[in-house]
Every structure is written in structure tokens, then in C-alpha cells.
TIMI-2910 file (N, C-alpha, C, CB; in pm, 1 decimal, decimal comma, always signed):
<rs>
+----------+----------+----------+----------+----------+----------+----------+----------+----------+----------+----------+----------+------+
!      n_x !      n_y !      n_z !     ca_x !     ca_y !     ca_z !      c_x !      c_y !      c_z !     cb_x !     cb_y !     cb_z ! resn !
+----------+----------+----------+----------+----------+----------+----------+----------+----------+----------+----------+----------+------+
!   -765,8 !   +351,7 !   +544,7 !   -768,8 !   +210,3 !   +576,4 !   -658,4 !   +182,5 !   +678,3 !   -751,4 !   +122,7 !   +447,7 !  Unk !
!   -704,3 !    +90,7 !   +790,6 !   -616,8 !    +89,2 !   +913,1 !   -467,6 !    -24,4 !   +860,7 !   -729,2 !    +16,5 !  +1067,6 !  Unk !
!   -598,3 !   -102,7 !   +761,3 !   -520,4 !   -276,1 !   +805,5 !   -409,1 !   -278,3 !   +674,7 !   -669,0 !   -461,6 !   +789,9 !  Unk !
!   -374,1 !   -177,4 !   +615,7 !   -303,8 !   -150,4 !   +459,8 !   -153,5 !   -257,6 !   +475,4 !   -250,3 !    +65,7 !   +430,3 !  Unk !
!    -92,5 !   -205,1 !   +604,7 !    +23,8 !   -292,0 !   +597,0 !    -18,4 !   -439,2 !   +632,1 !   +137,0 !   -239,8 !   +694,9 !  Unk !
!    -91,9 !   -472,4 !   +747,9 !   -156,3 !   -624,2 !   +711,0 !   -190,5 !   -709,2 !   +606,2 !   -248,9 !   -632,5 !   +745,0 !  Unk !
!   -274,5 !   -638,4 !   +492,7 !   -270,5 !   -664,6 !   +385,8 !   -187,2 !   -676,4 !   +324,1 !   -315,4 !   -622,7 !   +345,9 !  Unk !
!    -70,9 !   -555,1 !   +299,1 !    +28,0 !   -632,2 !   +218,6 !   +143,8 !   -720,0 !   +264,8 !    +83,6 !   -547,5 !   +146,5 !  Unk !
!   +122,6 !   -748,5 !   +409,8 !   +178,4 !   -858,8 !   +511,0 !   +129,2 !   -980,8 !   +406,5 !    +97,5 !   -860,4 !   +696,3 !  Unk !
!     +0,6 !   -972,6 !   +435,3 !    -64,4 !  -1123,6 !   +404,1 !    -54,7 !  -1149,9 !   +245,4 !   -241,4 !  -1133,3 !   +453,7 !  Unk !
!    -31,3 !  -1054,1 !   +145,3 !    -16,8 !  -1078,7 !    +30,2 !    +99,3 !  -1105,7 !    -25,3 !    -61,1 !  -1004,9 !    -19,5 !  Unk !
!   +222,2 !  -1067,7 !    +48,8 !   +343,3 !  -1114,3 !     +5,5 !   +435,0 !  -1160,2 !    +93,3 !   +397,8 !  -1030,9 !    -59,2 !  Unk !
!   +412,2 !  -1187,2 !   +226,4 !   +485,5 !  -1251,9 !   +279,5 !   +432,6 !  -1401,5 !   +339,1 !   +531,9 !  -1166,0 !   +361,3 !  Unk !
!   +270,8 !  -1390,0 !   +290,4 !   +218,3 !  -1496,7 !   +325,2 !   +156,4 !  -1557,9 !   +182,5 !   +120,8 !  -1468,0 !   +442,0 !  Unk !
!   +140,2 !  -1493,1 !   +110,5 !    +89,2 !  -1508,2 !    -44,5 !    -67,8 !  -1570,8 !    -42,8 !   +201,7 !  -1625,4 !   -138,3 !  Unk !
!   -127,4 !  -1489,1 !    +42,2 !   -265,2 !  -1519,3 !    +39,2 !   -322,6 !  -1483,9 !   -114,3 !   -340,2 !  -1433,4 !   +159,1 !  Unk !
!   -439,4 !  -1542,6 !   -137,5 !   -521,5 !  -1489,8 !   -253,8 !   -608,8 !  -1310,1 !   -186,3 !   -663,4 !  -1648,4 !   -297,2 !  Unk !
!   -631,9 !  -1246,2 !   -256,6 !   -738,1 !  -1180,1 !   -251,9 !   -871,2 !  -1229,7 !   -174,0 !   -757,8 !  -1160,3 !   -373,4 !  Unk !
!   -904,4 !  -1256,7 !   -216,5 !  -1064,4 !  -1341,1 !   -114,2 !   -986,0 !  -1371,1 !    +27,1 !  -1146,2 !  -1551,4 !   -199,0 !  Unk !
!   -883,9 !  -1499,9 !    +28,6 !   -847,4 !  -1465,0 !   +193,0 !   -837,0 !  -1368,1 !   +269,2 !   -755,0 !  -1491,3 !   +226,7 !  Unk !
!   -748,7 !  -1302,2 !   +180,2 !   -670,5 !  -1133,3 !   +230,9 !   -818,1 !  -1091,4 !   +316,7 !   -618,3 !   -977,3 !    +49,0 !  Unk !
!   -933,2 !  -1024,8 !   +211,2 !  -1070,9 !   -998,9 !   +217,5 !  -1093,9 !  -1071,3 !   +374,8 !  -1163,1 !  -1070,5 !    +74,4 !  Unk !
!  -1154,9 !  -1152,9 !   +341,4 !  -1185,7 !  -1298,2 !   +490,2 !  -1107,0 !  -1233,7 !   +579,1 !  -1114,7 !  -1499,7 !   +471,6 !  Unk !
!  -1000,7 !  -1214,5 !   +604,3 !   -919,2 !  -1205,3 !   +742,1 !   -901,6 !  -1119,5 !   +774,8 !   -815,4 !  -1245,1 !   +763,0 !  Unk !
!   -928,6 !   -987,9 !   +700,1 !   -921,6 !   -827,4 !   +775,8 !  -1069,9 !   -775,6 !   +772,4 !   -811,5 !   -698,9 !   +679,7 !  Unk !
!  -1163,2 !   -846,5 !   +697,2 !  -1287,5 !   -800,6 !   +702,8 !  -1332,6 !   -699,5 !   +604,0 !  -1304,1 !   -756,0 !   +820,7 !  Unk !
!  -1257,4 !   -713,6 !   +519,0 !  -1320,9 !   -616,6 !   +410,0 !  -1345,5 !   -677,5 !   +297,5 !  -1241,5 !   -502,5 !   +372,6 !  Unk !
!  -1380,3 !   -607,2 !   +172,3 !  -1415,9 !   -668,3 !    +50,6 !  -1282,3 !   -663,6 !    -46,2 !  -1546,2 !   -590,7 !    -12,9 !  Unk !
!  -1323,5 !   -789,3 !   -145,3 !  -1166,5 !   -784,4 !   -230,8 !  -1175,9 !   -707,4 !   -321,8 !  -1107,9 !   -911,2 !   -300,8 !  Unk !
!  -1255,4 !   -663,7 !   -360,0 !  -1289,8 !   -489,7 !   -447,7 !  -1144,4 !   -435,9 !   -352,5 !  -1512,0 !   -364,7 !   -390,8 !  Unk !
!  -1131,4 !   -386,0 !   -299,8 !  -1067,8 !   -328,1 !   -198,1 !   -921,8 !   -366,1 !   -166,8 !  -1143,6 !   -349,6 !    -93,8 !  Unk !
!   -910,4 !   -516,5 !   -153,7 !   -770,7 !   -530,9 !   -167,6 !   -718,9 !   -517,6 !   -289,7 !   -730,6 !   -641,5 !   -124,7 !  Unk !
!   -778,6 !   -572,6 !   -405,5 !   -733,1 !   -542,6 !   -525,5 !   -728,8 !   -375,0 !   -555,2 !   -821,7 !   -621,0 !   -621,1 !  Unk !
!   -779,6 !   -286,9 !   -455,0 !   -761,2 !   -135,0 !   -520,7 !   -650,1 !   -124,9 !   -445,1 !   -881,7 !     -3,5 !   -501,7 !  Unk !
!   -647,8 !   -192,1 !   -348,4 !   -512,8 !   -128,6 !   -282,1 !   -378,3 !   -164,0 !   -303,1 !   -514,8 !   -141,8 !   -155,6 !  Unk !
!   -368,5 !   -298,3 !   -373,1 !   -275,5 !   -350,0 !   -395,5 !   -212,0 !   -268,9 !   -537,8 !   -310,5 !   -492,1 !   -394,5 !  Unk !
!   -322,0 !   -224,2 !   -608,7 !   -307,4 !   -153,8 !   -736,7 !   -239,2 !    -15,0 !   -703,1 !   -453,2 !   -135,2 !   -811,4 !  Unk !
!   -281,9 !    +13,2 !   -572,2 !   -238,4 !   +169,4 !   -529,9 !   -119,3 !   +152,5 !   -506,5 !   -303,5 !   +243,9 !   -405,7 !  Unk !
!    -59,0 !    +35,1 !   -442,2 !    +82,5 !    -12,3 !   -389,2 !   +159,1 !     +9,3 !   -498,1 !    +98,1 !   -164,5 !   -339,2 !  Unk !
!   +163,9 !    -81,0 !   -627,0 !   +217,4 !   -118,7 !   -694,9 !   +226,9 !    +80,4 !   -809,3 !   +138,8 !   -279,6 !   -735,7 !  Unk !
!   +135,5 !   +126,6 !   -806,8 !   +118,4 !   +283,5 !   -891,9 !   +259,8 !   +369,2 !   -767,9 !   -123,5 !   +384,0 !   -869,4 !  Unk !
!   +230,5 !   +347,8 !   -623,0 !   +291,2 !   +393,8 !   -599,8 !   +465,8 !   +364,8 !   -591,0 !   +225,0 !   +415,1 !   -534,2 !  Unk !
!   +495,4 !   +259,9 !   -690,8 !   +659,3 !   +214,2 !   -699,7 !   +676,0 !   +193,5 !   -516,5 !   +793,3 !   +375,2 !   -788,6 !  Unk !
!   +660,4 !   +153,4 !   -489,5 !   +661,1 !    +58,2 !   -324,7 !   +716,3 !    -71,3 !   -355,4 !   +490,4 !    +20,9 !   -244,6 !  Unk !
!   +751,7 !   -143,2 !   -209,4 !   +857,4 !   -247,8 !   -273,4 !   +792,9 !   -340,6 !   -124,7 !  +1077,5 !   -189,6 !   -293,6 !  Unk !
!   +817,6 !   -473,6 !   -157,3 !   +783,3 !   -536,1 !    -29,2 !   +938,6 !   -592,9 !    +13,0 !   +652,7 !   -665,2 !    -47,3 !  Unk !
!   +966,7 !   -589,6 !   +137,8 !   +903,3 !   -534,6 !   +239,1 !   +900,1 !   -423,8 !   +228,6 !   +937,8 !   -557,6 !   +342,3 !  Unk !
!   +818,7 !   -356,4 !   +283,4 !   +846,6 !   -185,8 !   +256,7 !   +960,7 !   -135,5 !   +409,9 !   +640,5 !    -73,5 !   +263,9 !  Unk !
!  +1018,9 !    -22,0 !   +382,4 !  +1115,7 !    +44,3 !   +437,6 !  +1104,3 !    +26,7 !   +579,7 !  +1116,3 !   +175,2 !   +397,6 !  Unk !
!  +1192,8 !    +31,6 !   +676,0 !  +1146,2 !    +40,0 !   +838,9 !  +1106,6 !   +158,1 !   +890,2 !  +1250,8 !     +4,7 !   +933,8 !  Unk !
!  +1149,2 !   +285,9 !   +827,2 !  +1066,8 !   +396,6 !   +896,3 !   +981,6 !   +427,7 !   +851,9 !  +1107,2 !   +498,4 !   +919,6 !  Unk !
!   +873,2 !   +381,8 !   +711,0 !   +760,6 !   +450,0 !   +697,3 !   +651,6 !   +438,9 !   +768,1 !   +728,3 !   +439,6 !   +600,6 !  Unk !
!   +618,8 !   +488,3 !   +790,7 !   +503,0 !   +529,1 !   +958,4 !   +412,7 !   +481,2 !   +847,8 !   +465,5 !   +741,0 !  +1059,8 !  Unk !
!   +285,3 !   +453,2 !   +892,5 !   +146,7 !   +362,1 !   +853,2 !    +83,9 !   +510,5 !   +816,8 !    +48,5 !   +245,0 !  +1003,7 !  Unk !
!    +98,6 !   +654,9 !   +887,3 !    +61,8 !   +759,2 !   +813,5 !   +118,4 !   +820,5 !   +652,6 !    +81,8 !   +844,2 !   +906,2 !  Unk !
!   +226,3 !   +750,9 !   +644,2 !   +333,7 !   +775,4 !   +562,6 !   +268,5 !   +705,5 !   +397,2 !   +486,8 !   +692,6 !   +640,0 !  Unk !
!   +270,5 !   +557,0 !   +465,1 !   +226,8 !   +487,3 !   +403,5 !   +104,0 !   +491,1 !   +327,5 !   +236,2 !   +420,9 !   +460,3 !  Unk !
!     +0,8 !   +540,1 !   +406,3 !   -137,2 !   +573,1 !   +393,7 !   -155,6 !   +668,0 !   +245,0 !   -184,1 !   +658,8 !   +539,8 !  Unk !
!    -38,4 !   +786,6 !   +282,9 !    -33,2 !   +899,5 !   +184,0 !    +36,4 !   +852,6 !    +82,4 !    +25,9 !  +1026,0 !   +229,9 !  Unk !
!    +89,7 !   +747,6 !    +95,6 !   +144,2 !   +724,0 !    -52,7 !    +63,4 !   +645,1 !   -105,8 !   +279,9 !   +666,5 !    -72,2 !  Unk !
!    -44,5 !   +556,9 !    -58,3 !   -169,1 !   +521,5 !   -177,9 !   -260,3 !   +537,8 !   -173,3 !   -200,9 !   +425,7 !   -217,8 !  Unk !
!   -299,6 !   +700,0 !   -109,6 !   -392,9 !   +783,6 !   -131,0 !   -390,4 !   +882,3 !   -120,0 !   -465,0 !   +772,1 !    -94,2 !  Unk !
!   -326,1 !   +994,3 !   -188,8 !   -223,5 !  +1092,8 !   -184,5 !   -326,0 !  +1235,3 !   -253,1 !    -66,8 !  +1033,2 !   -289,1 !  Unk !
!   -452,9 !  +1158,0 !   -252,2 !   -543,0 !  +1303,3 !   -262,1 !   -590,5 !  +1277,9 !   -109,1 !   -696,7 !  +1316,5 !   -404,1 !  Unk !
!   -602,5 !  +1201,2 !    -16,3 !   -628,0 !  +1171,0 !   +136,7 !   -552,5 !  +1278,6 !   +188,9 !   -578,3 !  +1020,7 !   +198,0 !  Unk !
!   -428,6 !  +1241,2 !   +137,1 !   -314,3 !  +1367,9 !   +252,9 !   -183,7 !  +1346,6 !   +139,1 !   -250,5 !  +1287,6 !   +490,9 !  Unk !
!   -171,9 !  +1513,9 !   +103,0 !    -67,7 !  +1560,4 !     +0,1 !    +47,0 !  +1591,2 !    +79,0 !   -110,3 !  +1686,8 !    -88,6 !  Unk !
!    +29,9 !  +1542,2 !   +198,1 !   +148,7 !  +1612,6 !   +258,6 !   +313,8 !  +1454,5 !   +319,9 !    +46,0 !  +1722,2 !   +437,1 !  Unk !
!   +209,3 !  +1394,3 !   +258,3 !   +336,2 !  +1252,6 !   +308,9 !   +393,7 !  +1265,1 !   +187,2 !   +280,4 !  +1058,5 !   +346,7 !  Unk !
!   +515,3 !  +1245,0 !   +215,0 !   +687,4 !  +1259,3 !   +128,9 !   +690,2 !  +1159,4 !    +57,5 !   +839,8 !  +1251,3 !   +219,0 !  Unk !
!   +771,7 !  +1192,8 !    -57,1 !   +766,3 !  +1163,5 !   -172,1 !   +882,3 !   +994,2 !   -162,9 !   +815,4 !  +1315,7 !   -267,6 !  Unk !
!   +854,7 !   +880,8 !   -223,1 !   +957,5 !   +795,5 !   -198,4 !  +1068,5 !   +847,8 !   -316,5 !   +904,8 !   +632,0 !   -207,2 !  Unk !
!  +1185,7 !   +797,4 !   -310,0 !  +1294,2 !   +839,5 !   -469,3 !  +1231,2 !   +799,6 !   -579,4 !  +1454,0 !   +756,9 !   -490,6 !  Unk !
!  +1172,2 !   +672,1 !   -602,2 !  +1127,9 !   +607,7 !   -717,2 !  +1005,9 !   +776,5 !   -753,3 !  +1042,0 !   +407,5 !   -673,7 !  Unk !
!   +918,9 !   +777,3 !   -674,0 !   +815,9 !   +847,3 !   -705,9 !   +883,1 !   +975,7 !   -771,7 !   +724,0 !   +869,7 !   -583,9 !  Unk !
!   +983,8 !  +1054,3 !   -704,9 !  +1052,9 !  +1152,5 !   -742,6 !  +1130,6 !  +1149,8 !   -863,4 !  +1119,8 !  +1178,1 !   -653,1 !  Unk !
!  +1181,2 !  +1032,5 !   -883,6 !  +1221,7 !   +990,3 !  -1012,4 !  +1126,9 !  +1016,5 !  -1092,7 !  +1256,5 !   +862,1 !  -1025,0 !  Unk !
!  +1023,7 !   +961,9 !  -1088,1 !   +886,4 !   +945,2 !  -1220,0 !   +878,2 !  +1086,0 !  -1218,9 !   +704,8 !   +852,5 !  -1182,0 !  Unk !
!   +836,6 !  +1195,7 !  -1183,0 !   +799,7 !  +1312,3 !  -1154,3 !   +862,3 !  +1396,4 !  -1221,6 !   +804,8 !  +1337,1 !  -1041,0 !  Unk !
!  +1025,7 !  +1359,2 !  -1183,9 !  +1107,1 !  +1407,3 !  -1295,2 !  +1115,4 !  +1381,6 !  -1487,9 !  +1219,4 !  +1362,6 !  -1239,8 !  Unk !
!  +1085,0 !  +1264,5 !  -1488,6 !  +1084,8 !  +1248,7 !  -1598,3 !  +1003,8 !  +1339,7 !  -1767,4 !  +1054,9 !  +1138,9 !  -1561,7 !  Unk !
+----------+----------+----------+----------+----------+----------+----------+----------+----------+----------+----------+----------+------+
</rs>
């Protein structure tokens, strides 16, 4: 998904509902709600960090997509546990 950081632009810095979110990037809210769920599994924080690249990002909430984007601390934390 291209528009992942848009979305969570529009969900917490603009506090759209779901259905808007949906409406304004063109997808379905099935979809924002999976992704927002992926956000939140992946211990992510809004705003998110300034260097995570949108590839970075990608792999951290879909990390059977590409196993190869780095781990955040929180995630490494859990892992450990």
C-alpha cells in the first residue's frame, strides 16, 4: 500500500473517521481499519520517526511482504520477552 503514511497522517493528525480516511485515498475501510490494526501490533507511535523510509515502514506492517525491514526497539523488546 502506497498511501500507509497518508493514512495515518489523516487518522491522527487530522482525526478523520475511517470512512473519510477510505473517501480520500480511495480505498475501502476494511483496509484502513487492517492497517491501522497493523500499526498499532506493530508498537509504532504517531508521529512516526523521521528516518523511516515508507519501505521501512511498509515492512513493519507487513513483515511477511518483506522480512528484511529492521526491527523498531519496542518490537525487539517484545521478541525478547
Amino acid at each position: 500500500m502506497r498511501n500507509i503514511r497518508e493514512l495515518l497522517r489523516l487518522r491522527f493528525q487530522s482525526g478523520l473517521s475511517h470512512a473519510k480516511i477510505a473517501k480520500s485515498i480511495g480505498i475501502g475501510e476494511t483496509t484502513v481499519s487492517e492497517c491501522l490494526q497493523r500499526f498499532k501490533k506493530a508498537c509504532l507511535s504517531w508521529p512516526l520517526p523521521i528516518d523511516l523510509t515508507d519501505g521501512e515502514l511498509e515492512g513493519q506492517l507487513y513483515p511477511s511482504y518483506r522480512s528484511d525491514a529492521p526491527l523498531t526497539e519496542k518490537q525487539k523488546q517484545r521478541r525478547e520477552i
